[in-house]
N, C-alpha and C positions, 0 to 999 in steps of 0.2 A: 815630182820624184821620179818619175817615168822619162823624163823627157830628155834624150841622148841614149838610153837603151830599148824602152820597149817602144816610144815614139819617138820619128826621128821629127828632124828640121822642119821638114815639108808639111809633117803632121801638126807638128807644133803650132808650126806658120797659121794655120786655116785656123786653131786654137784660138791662138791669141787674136786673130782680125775678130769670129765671133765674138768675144768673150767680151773686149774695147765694145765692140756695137751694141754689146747687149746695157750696157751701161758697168763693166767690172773695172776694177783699176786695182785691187790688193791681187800682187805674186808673191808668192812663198816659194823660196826656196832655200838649197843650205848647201853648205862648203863638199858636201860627203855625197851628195844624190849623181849617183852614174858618174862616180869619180872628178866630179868637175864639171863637167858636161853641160849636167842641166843648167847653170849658172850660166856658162858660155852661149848658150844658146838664149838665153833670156836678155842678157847684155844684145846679141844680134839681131833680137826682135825689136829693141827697145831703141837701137839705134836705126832702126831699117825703116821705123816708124816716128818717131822722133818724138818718143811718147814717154823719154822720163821723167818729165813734171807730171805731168798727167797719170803716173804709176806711182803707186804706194808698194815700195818695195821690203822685202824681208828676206834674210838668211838668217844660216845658223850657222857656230860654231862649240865644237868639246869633244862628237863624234871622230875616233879614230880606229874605223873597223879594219879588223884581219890585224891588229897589232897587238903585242902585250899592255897594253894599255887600252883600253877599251873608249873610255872616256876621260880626258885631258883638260883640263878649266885650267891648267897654269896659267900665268900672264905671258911667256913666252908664247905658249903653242896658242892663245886665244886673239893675238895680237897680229902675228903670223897667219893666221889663217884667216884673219880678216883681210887684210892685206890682198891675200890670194883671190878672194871673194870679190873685191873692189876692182882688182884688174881685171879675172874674168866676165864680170859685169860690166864691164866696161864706163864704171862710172867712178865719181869719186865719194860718194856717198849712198847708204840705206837708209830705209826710213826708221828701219825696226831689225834691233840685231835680237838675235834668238839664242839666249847660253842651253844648248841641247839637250844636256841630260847634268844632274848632280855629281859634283866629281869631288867622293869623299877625301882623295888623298889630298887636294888644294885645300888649303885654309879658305875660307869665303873672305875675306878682308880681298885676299890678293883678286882671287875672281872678280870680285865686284870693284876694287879702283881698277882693273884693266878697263871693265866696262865705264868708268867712269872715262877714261883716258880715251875710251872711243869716243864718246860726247863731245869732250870737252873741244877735242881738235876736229871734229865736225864729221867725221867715217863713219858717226850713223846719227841719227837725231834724238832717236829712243832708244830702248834696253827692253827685252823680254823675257822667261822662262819657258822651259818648254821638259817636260814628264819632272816634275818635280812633286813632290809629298808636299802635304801639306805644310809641314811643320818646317818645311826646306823653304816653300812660298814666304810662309811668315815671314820666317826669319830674315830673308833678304828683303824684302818687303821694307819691311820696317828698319833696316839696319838702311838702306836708301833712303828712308823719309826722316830719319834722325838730324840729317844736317841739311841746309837749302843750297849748298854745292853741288852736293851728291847727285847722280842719274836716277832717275825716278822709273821703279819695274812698272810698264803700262801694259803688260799683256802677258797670259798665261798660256802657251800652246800645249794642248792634253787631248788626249785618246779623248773621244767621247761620241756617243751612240747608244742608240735604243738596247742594241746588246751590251753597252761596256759603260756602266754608270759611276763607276766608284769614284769618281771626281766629286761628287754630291754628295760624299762624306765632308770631305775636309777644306777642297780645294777648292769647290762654291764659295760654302760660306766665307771661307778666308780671303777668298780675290773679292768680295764683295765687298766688303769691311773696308780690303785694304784700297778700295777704288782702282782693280785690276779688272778689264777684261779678258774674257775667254774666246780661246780661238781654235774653237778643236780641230783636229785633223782624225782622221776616216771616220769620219759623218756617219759614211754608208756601211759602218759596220765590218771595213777590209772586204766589201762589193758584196756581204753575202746579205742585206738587206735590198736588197735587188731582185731578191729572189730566186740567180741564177742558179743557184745548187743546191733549190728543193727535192732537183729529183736526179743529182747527180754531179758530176764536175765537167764540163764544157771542157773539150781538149782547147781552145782559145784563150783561159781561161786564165786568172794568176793561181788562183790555187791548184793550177798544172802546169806551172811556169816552175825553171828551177829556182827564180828569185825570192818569189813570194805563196808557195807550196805552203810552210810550214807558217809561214806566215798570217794565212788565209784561216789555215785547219784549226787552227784554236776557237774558232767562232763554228765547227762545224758539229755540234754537239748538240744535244736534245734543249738544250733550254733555250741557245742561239734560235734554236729551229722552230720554237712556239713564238717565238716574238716574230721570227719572219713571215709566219703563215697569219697573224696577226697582221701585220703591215699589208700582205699581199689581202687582205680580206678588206681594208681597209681602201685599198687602191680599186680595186673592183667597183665596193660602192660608190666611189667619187669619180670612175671612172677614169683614173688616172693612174702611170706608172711608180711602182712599188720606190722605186728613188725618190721621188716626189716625196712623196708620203713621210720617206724617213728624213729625208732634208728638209722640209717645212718644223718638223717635229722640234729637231737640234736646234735651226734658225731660231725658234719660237723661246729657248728655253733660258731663264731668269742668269743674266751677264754675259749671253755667247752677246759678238760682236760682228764675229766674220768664219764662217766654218771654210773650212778648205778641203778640195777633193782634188786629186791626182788620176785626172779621166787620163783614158789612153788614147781614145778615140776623139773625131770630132763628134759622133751619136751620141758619145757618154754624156761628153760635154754638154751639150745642145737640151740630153733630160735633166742634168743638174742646173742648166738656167730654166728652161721651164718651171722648176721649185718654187721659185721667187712669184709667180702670180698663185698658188694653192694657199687657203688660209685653211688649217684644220679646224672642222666644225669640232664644238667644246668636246661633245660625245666623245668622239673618237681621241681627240687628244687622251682625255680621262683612260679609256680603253687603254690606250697604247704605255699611258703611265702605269696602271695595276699593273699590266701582264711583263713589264719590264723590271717591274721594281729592285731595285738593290737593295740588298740585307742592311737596316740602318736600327742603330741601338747606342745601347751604352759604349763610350761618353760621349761619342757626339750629338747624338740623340735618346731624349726618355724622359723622365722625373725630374733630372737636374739640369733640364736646356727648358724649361716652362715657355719662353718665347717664339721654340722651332717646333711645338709639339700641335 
């Protein structure tokens, strides 16, 4: 999401060589991040390196910020802005298209045979969601498995983190059932499970960027801040950095498949593949569930779910 505003090309470049050697091959990106940008420069890697079979690529489309329309799922604008996505990727296909947010004024019929129309002509191979409601997942879900033409939703892209659980209401159970994986994005809690703004906000910092300020500060609140000092408590005894900790945690957690993080740096980068060898001893995991917990009750949970209790 970073990549063409707050890291340029060069930064990118060193990105992507570690990331290939570390053994990575899923990119996420999407139509909207840094106007275009990041796509264009992801196409540049991809060709500079000659590594698009070797990538598992993803965008998104529906996003249309700074417009009266917020969010677009028509078939015109989803069709179109794939299109756009394709060229500046310089490829002719994705692996995984991402419908970006629920877009109540579309009828879902027309949404979903666009995304069928991408399949079928071969502009991407799968179909995914991304901040959808539960009851949004379902329904498309199942409205795709009804017929064996149809594009089949293989992946759920949603907020999730030690501070932001609400997906473990509805949208677990539901991708589970419906054989969807999860793919969260900010892992790290929008960087403040890092620990950096225990004891303040780093002038470097995004929640002192004009981008991602207001962005960040929703997580800077007293109950954000017991789960990070949680984390950071956790990291001390393993000896390890507070990213780790929260990126082993998510990794770890019942249908994630692939969590995605938007480092800036190559350092970020470098502690978010370090993750991948921490295994959290059980203790701490439990630990780090209590003090997260999300409010779960009546109806998705209680007396009348006997099998989730």
């Amino acid at each position: 999401m970073t990549w063409g505003r707050d890291t340029d090309e060069h930064e990118a470049r060193d990105q992507w060589k570690s990331f290939h050697e570390a053994g990575g091959n899923y990119i996420d990106t999407a139509d909207v991040y840094a106007e275009g940008a990041s796509e264009e420069i992801v196409g540049m890697l991809m060709d500079e390196t000659a590594s698009r079979e070797q990538t598992v690529l993803a965008t998104k489309s529906v996003s249309r910020p700074r417009t009266t329309r917020r969010f677009d799922a028509s078939r015109a604008h989803l069709l179109r802005s794939l299109e756009g996505s394709l060229r500046r990727l310089g490829t002719d296909y994705v692996d995984i298209w991402f419908l970006h947010a629920w877009d109540p004024a579309t009828p879902m019929a027309e949404t979903l045979s666009a995304a069928d129309d991408a399949v079928r002509s071969g502009k991407t191979r799968y179909v995914g969601i991304s901040n959808y409601a539960g009851w949004q997942l379902a329904r498309a879900a199942t409205w795709q498995q009804a017929l064996p033409e149809r594009s089949l939703i293989v992946a759920a892209q949603m907020e999730y983190s030690l501070v932001q659980r609400g997906i473990e209401r509805e949208i677990v159970p539901a991708a589970e059932d419906l054989g969807v994986g999860i793919v969260p994005w900010s892992p790290l809690g929008r960087g403040v499970l890092t620990g950096k703004y225990r004891y303040g906000t780093p002038s470097d910092s995004r929640a002192a960027s004009q981008h991602f300020g207001a962005f960040v500060s929703e997580y800077l609140d007293d109950a954000s801040r017991r789960v990070t000092d949680a984390v950071c408590t956790a990291a001390e005894g393993l000896d390890v950095h507070p990213l780790e900790v929260a990126m082993a945690w998510v990794r770890d957690r019942p249908g994630v498949v692939a969590p995605v993080t938007g480092a800036r740096t190559i350092s970020q980068l470098r502690a978010v593949l370090e993750s991948e060898h921490l295994e959290l001893p059980e203790e701490i995991r439990v630990a780090l569930d209590d003090i997260s917990a999300p409010d779960l009750g009546y109806p998705e949970f209680g007396w009348n779910q006997l099998d989730r209790t």
